[in-house]
C-alpha positions in Angstrom: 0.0 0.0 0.0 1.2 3.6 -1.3 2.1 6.3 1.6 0.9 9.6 0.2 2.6 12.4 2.5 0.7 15.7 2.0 2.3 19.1 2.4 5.9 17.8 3.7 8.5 20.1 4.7 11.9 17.5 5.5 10.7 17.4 9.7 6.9 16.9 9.3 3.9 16.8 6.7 0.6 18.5 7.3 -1.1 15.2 6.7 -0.1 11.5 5.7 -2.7 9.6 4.1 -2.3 5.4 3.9 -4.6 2.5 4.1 -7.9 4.7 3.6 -6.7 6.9 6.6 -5.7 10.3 6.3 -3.9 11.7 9.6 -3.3 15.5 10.1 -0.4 17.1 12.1 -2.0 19.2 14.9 -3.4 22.2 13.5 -2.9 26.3 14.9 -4.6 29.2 14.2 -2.7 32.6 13.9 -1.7 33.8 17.2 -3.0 36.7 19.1 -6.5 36.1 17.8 -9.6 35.3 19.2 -10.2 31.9 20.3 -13.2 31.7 17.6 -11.3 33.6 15.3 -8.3 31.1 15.7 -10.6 28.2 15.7 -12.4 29.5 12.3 -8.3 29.2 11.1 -7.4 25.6 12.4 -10.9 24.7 10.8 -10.2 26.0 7.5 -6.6 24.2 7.3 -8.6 20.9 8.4 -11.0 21.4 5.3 -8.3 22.4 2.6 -6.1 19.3 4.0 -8.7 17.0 4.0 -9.6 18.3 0.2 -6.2 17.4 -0.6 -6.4 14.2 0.7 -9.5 13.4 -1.2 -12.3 13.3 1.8 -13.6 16.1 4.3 -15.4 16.8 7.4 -18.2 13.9 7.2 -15.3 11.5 6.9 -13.9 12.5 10.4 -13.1 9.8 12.6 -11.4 11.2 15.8 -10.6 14.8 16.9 -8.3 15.8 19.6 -8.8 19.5 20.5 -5.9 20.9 22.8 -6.7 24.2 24.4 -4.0 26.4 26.0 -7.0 28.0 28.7 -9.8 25.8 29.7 -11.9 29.0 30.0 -12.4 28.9 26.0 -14.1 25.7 25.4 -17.1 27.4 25.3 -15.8 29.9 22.3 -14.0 27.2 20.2 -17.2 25.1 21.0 -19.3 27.6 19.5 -17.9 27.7 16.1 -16.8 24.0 16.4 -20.6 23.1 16.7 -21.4 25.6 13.4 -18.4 23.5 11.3 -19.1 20.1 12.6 -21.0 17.6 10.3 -23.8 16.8 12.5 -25.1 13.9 11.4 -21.6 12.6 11.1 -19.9 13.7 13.9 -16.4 12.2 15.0 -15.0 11.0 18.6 -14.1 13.8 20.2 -11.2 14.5 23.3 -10.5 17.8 24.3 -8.1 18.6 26.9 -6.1 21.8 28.2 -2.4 21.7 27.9 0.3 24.7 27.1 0.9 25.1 23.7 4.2 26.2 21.7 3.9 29.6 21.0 2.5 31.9 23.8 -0.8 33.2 21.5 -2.0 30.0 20.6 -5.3 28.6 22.1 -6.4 25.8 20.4 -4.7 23.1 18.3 -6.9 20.1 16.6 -5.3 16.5 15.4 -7.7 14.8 13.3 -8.2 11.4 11.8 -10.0 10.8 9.0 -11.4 8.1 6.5 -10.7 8.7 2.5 -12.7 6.4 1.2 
């Protein structure tokens, strides 16, 4: 079976697809933004990489939503709940952890069927 590696940059690629499974790298919004404004962002990455990787949203399987402050799941679940395909809607884990770069609140791994 054929490894297709999507958007690679020689330490990581945005998304690896194999065995009818696409896998994203954790996604971030732009820093210093809104928690809705930076989860519209991460959102829009997941859609154009899951385009790229030949399936999208309804395909979904898992999503793991890290959140720098607890105190903005209700904000990224707010425009989470406007994106999410709701009659297909994956497992979801969110947890609150310290991200990488000081103005980042939300980062989301997903897992996805292609086919």
């Amino acid at each position: 079976m054929s490894i297709a590696r999507i958007q690679p940059n020689g330490r990581l690629s945005q998304a690896v697809a194999h065995a009818q499974t696409v896998y994203l790298t954790g996604q971030v919004g732009v820093e210093d933004q809104s928690i809705e404004e930076q989860t519209r962002s991460v959102l829009a990455s997941i859609d154009r990489l899951l385009a790229a990787a030949g399936t999208d949203k309804s395909r979904i399987l898992q999503a793991i939503v890290w959140l720098a402050d607890r105190r903005d799941f209700a904000g990224m679940n707010a425009v989470w709940d406007k994106w999410v395909d709701p009659t297909n809607p994956p497992a979801r884990s969110t947890g609150q952890m310290a991200l990488l770069e000081p103005g980042l609140k939300v980062e989301i791994t997903i897992v996805a069927a292609t086919s």
